[in-house]
C-alpha positions in Angstrom: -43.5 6.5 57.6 -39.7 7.1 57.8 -37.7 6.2 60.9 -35.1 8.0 62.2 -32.3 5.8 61.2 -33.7 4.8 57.4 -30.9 5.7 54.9 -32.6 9.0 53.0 -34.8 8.0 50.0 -32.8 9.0 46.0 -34.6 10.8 43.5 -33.8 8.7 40.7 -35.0 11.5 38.4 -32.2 13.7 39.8 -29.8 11.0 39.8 -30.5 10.7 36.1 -30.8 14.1 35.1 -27.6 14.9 37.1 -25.6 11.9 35.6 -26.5 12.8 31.8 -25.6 16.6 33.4 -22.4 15.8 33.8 -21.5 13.3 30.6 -22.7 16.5 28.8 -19.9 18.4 30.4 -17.5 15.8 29.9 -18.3 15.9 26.1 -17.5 19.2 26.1 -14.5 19.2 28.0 -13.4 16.6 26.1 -14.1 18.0 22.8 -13.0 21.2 23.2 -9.5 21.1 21.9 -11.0 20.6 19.1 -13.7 22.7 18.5 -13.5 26.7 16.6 -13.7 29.2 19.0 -14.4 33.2 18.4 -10.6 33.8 18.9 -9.4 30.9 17.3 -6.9 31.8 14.5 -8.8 31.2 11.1 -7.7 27.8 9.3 -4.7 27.8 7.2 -5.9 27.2 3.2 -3.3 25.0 2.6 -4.7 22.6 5.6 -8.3 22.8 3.9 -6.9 21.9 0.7 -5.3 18.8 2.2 -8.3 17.8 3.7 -10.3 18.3 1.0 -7.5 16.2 -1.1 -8.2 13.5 1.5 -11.7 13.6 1.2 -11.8 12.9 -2.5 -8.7 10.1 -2.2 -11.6 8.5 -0.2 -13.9 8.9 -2.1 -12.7 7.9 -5.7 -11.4 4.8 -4.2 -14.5 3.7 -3.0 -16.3 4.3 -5.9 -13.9 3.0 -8.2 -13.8 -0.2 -5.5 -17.5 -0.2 -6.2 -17.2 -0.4 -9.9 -14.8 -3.3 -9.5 -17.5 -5.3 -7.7 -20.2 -4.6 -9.2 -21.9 -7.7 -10.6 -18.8 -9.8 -9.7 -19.1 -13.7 -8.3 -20.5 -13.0 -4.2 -16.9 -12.1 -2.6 -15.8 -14.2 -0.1 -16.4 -11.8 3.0 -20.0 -10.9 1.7 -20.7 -14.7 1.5 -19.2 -14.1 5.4 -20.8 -11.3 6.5 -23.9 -12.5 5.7 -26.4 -11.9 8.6 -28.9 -14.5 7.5 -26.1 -17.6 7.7 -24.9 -15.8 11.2 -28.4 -15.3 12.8 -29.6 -18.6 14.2 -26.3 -19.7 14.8 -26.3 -16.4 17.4 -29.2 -16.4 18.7 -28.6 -20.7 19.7 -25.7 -19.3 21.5 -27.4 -16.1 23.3 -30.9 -17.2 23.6 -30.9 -18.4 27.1 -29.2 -15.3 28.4 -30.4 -14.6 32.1 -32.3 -11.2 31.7 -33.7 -11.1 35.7 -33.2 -8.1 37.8 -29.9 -7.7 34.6 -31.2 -4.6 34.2 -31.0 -3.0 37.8 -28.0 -4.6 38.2 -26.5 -2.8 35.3 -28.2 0.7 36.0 -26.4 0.4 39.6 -23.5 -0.7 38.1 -23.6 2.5 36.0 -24.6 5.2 38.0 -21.7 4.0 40.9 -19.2 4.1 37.5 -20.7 7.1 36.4 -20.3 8.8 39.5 -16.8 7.4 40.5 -15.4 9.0 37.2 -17.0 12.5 37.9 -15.6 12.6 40.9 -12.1 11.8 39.9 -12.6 14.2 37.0 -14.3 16.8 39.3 -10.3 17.3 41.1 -7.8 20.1 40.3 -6.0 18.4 38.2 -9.1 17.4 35.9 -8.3 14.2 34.3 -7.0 10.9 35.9 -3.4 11.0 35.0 -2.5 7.0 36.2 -4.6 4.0 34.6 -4.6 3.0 38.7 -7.0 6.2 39.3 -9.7 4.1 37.3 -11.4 1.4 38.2 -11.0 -1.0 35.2 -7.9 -1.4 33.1 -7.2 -3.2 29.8 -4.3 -2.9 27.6 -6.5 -1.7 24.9 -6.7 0.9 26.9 -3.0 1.9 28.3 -2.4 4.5 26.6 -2.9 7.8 28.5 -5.0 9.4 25.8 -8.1 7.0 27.2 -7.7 9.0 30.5 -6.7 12.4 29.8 -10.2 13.4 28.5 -13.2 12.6 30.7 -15.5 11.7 27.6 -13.7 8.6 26.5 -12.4 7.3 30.2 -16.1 7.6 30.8 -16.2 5.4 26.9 -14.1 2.9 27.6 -15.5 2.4 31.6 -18.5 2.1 30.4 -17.5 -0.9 27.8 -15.5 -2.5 30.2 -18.7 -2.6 32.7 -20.8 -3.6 30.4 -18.1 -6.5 29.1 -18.2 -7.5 33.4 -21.5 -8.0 33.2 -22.3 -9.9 30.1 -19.8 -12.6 31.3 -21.8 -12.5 34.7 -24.3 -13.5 33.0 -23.0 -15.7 31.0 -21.6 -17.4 34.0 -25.6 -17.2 35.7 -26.6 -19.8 33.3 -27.0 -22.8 35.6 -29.5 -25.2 34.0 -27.4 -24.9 30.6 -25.2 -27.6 29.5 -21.7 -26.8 30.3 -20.6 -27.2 26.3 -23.9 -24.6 26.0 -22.5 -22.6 28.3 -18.9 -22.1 27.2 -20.1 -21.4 23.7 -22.2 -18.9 24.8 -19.3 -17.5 26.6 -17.2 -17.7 23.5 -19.9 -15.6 21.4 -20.1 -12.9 23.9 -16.2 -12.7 23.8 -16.1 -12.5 20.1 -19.4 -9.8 20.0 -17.8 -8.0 23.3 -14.4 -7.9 21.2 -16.1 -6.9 17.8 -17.5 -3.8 20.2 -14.8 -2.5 21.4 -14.5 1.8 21.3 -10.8 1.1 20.5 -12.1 -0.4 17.4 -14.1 3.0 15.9 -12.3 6.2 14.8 -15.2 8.7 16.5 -14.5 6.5 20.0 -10.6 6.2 19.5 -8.7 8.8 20.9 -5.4 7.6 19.1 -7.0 8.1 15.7 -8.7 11.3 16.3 -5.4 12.6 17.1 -3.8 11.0 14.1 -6.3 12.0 11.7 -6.0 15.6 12.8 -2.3 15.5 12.9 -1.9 13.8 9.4 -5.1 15.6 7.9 -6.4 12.7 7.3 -3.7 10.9 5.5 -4.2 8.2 8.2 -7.6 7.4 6.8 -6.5 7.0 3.1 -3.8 4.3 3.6 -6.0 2.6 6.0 -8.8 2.3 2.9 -6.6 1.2 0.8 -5.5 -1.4 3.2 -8.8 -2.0 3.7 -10.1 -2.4 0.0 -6.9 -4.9 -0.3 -8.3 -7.2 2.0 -11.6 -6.9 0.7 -10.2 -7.8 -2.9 -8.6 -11.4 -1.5 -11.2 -11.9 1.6 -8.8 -12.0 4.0 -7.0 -9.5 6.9 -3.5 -9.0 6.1 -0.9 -9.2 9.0 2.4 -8.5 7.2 3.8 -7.2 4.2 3.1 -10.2 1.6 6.2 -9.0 -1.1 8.5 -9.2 1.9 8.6 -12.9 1.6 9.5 -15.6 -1.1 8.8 -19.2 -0.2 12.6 -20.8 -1.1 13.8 -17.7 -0.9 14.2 -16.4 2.9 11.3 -18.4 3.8 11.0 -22.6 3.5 14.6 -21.8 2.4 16.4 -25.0 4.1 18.0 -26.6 0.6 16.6 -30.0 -0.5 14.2 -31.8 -3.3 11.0 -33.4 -3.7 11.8 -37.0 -3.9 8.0 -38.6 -4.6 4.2 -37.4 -4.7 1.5 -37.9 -4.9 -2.2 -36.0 -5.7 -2.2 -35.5 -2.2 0.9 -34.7 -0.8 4.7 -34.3 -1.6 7.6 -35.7 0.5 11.0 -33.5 0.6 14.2 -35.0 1.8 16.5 -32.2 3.1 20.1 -32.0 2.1 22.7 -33.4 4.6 25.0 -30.8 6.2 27.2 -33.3 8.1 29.4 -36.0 6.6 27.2 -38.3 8.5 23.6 -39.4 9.9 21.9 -41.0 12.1 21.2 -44.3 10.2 17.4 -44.3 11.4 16.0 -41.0 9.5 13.3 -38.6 10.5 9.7 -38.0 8.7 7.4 -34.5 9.9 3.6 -35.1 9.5 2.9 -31.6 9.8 -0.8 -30.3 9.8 -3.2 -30.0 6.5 -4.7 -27.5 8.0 -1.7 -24.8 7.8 1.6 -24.6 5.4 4.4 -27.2 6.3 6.7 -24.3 6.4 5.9 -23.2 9.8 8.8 -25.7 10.9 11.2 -23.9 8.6 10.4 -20.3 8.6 14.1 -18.8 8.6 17.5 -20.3 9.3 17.2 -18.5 13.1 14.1 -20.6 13.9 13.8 -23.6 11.7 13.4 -26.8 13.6 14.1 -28.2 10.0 17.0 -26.5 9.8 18.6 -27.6 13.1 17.7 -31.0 12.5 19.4 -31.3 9.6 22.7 -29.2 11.4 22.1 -32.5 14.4 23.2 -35.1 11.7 19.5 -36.4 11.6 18.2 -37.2 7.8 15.1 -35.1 7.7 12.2 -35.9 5.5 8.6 -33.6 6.1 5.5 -34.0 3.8 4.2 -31.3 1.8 0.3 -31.8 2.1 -1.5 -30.1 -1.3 -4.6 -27.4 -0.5 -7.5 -28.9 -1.3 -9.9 -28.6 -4.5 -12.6 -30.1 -6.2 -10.7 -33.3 -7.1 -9.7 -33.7 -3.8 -13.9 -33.3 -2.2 -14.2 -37.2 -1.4 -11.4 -37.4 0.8 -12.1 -38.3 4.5 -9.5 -39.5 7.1 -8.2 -42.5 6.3 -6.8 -41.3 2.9 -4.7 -38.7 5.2 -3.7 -41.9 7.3 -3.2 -43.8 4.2 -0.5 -41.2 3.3 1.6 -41.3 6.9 2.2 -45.2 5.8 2.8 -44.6 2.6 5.3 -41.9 3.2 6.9 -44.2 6.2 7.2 -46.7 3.5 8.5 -45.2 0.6 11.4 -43.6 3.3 12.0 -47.0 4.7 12.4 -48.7 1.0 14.4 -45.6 -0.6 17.3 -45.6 2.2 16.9 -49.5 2.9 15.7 -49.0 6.6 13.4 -50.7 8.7 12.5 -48.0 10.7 11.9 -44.8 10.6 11.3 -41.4 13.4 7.8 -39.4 13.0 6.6 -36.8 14.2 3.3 -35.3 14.3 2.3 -31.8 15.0 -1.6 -30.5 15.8 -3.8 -32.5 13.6 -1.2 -34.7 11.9 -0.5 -36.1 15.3 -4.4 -37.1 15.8 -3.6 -39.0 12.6 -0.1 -40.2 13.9 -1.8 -41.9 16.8 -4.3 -43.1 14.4 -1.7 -44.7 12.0 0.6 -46.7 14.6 -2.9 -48.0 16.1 -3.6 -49.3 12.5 0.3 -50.5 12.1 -0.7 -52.5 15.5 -2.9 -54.1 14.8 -1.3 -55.0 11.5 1.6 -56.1 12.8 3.7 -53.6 11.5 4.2 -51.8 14.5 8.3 -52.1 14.0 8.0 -49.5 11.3 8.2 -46.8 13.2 11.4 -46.4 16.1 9.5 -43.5 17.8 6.5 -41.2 18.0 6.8 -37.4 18.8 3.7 -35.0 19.2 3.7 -31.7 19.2 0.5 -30.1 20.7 -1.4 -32.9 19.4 -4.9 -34.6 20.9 -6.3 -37.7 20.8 -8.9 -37.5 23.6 -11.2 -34.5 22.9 -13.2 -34.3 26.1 -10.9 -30.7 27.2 -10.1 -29.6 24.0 -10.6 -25.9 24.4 -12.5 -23.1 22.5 -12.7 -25.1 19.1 -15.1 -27.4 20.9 -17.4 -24.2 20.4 -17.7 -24.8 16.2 -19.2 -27.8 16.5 -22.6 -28.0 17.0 -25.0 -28.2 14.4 -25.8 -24.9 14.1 -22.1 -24.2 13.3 -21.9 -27.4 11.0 -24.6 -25.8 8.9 -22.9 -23.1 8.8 -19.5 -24.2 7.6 -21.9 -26.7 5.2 -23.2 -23.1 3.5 -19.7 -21.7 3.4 -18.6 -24.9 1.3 -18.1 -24.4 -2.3 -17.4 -27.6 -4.8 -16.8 -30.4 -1.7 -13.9 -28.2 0.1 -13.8 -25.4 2.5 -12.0 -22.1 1.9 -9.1 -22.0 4.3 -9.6 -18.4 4.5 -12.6 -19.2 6.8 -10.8 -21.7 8.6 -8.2 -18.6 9.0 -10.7 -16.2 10.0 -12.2 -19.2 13.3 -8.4 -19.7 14.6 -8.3 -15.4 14.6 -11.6 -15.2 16.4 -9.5 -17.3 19.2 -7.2 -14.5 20.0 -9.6 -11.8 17.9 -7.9 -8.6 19.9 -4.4 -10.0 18.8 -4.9 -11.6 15.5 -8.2 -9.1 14.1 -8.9 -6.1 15.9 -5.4 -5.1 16.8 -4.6 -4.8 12.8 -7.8 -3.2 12.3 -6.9 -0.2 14.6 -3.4 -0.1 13.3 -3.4 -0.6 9.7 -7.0 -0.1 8.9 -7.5 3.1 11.3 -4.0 4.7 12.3 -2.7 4.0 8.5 0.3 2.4 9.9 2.1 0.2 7.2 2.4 -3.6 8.0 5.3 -4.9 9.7 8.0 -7.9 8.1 7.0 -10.8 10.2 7.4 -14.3 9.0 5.1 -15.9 11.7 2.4 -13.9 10.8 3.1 -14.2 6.8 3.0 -18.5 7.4 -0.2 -17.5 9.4 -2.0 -15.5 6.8 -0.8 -18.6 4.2 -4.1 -20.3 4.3 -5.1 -24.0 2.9 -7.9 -25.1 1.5 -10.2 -28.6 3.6 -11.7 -31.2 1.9 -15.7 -30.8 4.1 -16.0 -34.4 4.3 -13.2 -34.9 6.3 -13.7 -32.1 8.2 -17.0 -32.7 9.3 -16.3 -36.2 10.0 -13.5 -35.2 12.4 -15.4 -32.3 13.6 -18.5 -35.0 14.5 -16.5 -38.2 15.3 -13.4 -36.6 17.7 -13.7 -33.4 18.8 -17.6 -34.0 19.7 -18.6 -37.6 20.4 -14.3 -38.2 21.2 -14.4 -41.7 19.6 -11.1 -42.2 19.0 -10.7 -42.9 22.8 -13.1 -45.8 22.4 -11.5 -48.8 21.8 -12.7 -50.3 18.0 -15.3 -47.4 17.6 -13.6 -45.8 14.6 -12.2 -48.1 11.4 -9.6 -46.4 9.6 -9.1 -48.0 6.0 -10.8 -51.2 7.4 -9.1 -51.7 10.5 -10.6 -50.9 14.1 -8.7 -48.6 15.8 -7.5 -49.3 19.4 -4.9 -46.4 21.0 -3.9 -49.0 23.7 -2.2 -51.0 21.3 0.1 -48.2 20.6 3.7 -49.5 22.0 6.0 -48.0 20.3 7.9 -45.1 22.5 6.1 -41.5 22.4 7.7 -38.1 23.2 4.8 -35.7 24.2 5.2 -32.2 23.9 2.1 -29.7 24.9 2.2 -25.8 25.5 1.4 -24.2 28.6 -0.3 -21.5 27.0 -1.8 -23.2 24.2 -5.4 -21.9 23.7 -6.1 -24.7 20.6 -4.4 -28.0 22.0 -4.9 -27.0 26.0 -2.0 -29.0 28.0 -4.8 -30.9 30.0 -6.0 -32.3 26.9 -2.6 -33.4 25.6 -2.0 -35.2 28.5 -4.3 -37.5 28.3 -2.5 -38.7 25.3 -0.1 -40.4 27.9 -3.7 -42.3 29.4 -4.4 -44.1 26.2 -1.3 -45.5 24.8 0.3 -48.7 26.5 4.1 -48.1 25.4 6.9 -45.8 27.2 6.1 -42.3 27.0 8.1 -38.8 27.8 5.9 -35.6 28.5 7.0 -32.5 28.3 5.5 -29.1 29.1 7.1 -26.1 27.2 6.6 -22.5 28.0 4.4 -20.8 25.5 1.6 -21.6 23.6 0.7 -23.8 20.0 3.3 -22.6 17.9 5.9 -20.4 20.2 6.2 -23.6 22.0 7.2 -26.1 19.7 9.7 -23.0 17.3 11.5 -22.5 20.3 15.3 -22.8 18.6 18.2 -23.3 21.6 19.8 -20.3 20.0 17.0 -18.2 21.1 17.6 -18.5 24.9 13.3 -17.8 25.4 10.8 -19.9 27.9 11.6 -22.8 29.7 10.4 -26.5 29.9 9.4 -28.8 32.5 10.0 -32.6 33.0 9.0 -35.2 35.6 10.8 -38.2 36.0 8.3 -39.7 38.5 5.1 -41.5 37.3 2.5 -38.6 37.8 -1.2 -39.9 36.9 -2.6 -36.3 36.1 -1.1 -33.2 34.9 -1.5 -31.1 38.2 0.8 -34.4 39.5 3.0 -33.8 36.9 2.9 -29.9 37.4 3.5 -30.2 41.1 6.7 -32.4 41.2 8.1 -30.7 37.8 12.0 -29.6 37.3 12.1 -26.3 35.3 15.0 -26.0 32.5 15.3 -22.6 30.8 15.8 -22.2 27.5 14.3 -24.6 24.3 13.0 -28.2 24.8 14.7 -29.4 21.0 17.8 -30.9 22.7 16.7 -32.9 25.2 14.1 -34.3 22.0 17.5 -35.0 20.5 19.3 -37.0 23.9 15.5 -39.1 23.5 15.9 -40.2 19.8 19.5 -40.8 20.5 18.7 -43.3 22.8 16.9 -45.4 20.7 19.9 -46.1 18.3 23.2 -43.9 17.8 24.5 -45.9 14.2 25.3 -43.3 11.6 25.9 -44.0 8.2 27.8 -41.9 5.5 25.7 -38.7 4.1 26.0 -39.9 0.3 23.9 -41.9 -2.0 20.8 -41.4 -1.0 20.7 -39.5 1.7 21.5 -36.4 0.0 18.6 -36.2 -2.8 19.2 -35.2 -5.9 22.8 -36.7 -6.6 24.0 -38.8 -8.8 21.9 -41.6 -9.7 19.2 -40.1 -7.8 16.6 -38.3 -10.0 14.3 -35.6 -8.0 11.4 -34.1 -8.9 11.9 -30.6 -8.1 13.2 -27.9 -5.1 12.6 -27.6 -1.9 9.8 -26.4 -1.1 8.1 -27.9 -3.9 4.7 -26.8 -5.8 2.5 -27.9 -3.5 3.2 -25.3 -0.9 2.9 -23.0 -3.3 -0.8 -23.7 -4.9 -3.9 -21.7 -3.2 
């Protein structure tokens, strides 16, 4: 019985029937343009005879591609690609995936968005000329060829719905560990990402209109993009002729002065007649190229240190290989003193200035923990980290690799005791996949575009090798039990490790934006060490943040002077400076000793009496 009042009852059957109704005439709409009709003029030969020329371009380089391959070693993206290695890795993350009432939610969901669009469609004008007429937007999407046809606004809606309600959820999955839960966030972002219409020629608007404009031409440069990245199992990001490491990249002019199987240590030439007396050593990370501190005279922290009168010294770690499977942390901490030694004795010093950035600053911590408790702690004038961590518990999306699902993984992936730093390439991308993966994809695999000159992204594509044992031991012992917080719970080359015994003076640097070393996560640095320490937040993220030259006038950086206990405290009472964060750096190692000394002798490598092993940059940078 039906009252008065009671809202009227829907045929879901019409509802249905009128929906798909509709998307049919959207598809036709949409595709008309390009669709023969009866009084179409008849197609020009010479435009068949292109296409037909880009048809068997295509072709013949697959085949010939396929020749190539066939019965070559497993290539490195098959090995990848592989569902079977992939499978219960995903379904770990995805299994516990609310699926109550998801279903109904999702058909509401889809008939409001359904009918929403037909009715903005259904007006005069016939297509939703501002990205505000719609009722999701993504920059993917800004271009107006997503709205002018109905068929792929009613595409891209739809992905963007069904994107909203994954992460719903996702978000539903209240008796999951919150670590469970954030990885299974992260998978849906990477699968969601991977899915993307923007991502397909027959869904992409943009490349349908290029293909038919260029006759295909687009398609043909994109493949043989393509079948390049497939030949060295990796995506390109820039032109790789366009740089030459000494050349206009890792250019700044100095010599290799010792090695050692693991790592090389350059001294830079001086630029002024004199130096600070106390000179400066760079740990930068293993797990990228050392050069991303010196990319071009513009923006080369290198460089600029040098031009400040400082005596500049940065270590050159080799990519790893078989020889090199056994190694584990403490040999990498082993180096730092080594390398502070070697400085120390070859200019007569006893001091020196270190910095660490990402990962070598983990291992900086480490190492003046282990000169602590050795006594040695005098060794070392000051401590600088860029973006680095020490306490793990908020350390952002990499916390999602390290389960043991993804440790088997990376275990199968390992090949003679190391990793492929191709694949540790490939996890950083899937951080930012619609900027660093899917963005080139559309570009340079699907609009044919050529690649751009870009040194960041050259340095970025530059990949090194990791010995397993260490990674998985650092994987294991910081980022997921965070034992390097605990007092004496890790030895390092036989001595316990213990962060509060740190005193000597540390300069803290995180990025606002930084998606691998999150700014709350740095901080806590400042918790765990029991010596004066400066924190600084810079604009930016994990590498814009720290290559921020003065020169460049870009972001901004914030400094307390009070004695804030968290970093909302800090935050809160912060003074804003535009501009780059290097000089005021420069007015803190100042402080801590002014005494400069002549730039001859030793402290410009190489001269007389002074026998180097080879240029800047050195070999080491330069194996794969």
């Amino acid at each position: 019985m039906t009252m008065e009042n009671d809202p009227p009852q829907i045929d879901q059957a019409t509802v249905i029937e009128d929906v798909f109704r509709k998307q049919g005439e959207a598809l036709q709409a949409a595709f008309a343009p390009f669709m023969p009709t009866a009084q179409a003029t008849p197609p020009d030969p010479a435009d068949l005879q292109h296409w037909a020329l880009s048809a068997a371009k295509l072709q013949k380089m697959w085949l010939d591609f396929g020749a190539e391959q066939a019965g070559r070693v497993e290539p490195l993206l098959t090995r990848l690609s592989d569902p079977a290695r992939w499978n219960a890795w995903t379904s770990e993350w995805l299994g516990q995936m609310p699926r109550a009432d998801a279903g109904k939610q999702w058909w509401d969901d889809s008939v409001a968005l359904w009918t929403a669009l037909m009715d903005t469609y259904a007006q005069p004008t016939g297509r939703a000329t501002d990205a505000a007429a719609l009722p999701r937007r993504d920059r993917r999407f800004a271009s107006p060829q997503w709205r002018e046809q109905p068929v792929f606004a009613l595409i891209h809606q739809t992905y963007l719905l069904l994107t909203e309600r994954l992460n719903a959820m996702a978000g539903e999955l209240g008796t999951v560990p919150p670590e469970r839960r954030e990885q299974v966030r992260f998978a849906l972002k990477v699968m969601t990402e991977a899915l993307s219409p923007a991502n397909f020629p027959l869904t992409n608007p943009l490349v349908i209109e290029r293909t038919l404009a260029t006759r295909g031409e687009n398609l043909v440069r994109g493949v043989e993009h393509l079948i390049t990245d497939l030949r060295k199992g990796q995506l390109t990001h820039t032109r790789a002729d366009a740089f030459v490491l000494g050349r206009n990249i890792a250019a700044t002019p100095g010599k290799v002065v010792y090695e050692t199987p693991l790592y090389q240590l350059i001294q830079y030439s001086p630029v002024t007649d004199s130096v600070l007396a106390t000179p400066l050593v760079i740990f930068p990370p293993w797990i990228n190229r050392f050069y991303i501190l010196d990319l071009n005279p513009g923006n080369s922290f290198i460089r600029w240190a040098v031009a400040q009168g400082l005596s500049v010294f940065v270590v050159s770690w080799r990519s790893a290989d078989a020889s090199m499977a056994d190694l584990v942390w403490d040999d990498y901490v082993r180096a730092q003193i080594d390398a502070i030694d070697h400085i120390r004795t070859r200019l007569n010093v006893p001091s020196v200035h270190c910095i660490g950035y990402c990962v070598a600053g983990t291992t900086l911590a480490a190492t003046l923990a282990v000169l602590a408790r050795r006594g040695a702690a005098d060794s070392v004038a000051s401590a600088t980290f860029f973006t680095a961590q020490v306490d793990f518990e908020q350390a952002g999306e990499l916390k999602n690799f390290i389960d043991d699902a993804q440790l088997r993984l990376l275990e199968s992936l390992t090949v003679d005791g190391y990793l492929d730093g191709r694949y540790i390439a490939m996890a950083f991308n899937l951080l930012r996949s619609n900027d660093l993966v899917w963005n080139y994809v559309v570009n340079n695999y699907l609009l044919g575009e050529d690649y751009p000159e870009f040194d960041l992204l050259y340095w970025n594509g530059d990949s090194t090798n990791l010995p397993f044992t260490w990674m998985r031991a650092y994987l294991v012992d910081l980022y997921r039990d965070n034992r390097l917080v605990v007092p004496d719970s890790l030895c390092v080359d036989g001595t316990p490790i213990d962060l509060h015994r740190i005193t000597t003076p540390c300069y803290i640097q995180a990025g606002r934006q930084d998606h691998i070393a999150p700014a709350e996560s740095v901080w806590k640095l400042t918790r765990h060490v029991a010596g004066p320490w400066k924190f600084v937040l810079a604009g930016s993220g994990h590498i814009a943040g720290v290559v921020n030259p003065p020169q460049a006038g870009k972001y901004q950086y914030w400094l307390n002077s009070g004695d804030p206990s968290t970093l909302d405290e800090f935050i809160a009472d912060a003074v804003e400076t535009k501009g780059s964060w290097w000089p005021d750096w420069l007015a803190w190692i100042g402080a801590f000793g002014d005494a400069h000394v002549p730039a001859k002798g030793r402290r410009a490598p190489g001269g007389r009496g002074d026998k180097a092993i080879e240029d800047a940059p050195g070999r080491y940078v330069k194996q794969r």
